[in-house]
Steps between C-alpha positions, in 0.01 A plus 500: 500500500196302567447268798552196346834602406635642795401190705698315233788735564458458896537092348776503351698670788381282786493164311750308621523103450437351858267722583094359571275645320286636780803705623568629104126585569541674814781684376358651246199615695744664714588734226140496343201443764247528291622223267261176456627178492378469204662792361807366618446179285418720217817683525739203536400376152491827398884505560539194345329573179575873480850578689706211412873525531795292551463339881307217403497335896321867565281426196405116619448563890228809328343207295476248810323761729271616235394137408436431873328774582303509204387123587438555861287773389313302222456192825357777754226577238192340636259291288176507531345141700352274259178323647605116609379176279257447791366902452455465076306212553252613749474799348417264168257319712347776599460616134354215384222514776409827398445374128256220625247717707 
């Protein structure tokens, strides 16, 4: 059994519909330590697309923690900082001196 699916597995046992989803987290790095967050994610859709069966309030409190982990992870992914208006157009000035000399 791969990783993937016994974290999905671990899921579908300790899912339960009140529950927040950084205790589902926590509870499932009780029984698997080494387990990302990530991987976590990866295994909640994984038991939605793979190991579907007939308790769909299971099946839709999987889909609401994957989506909301998967966006808070896609928000905690830092951009890169974009120079200011004031920055592109010095730095244009500045090129445009250079072109004169």
């Amino acid at each position: 059994m791969s990783d993937i699916q016994a974290l999905a597995a671990t899921l579908k046992k300790l899912a339960k519909p009140d529950m927040k989803r950084k205790d589902l987290i926590a509870a499932v790095r009780d029984q698997h330590p080494d387990a990302t967050k990530k991987e976590v994610v990866r295994a909640a859709f994984y038991t939605l697309t793979h190991d579907v069966d007939d308790d769909p309030e299971q099946a839709q409190h999987l889909h609401a923690f994957a989506l909301t982990e998967r966006a808070s992870d896609e928000e905690d992914a830092i951009l890169p900082k974009r120079p200011g208006k004031k920055e592109r157009r010095k730095e244009r000035e500045l090129g445009s001196q250079g072109e004169h000399r």
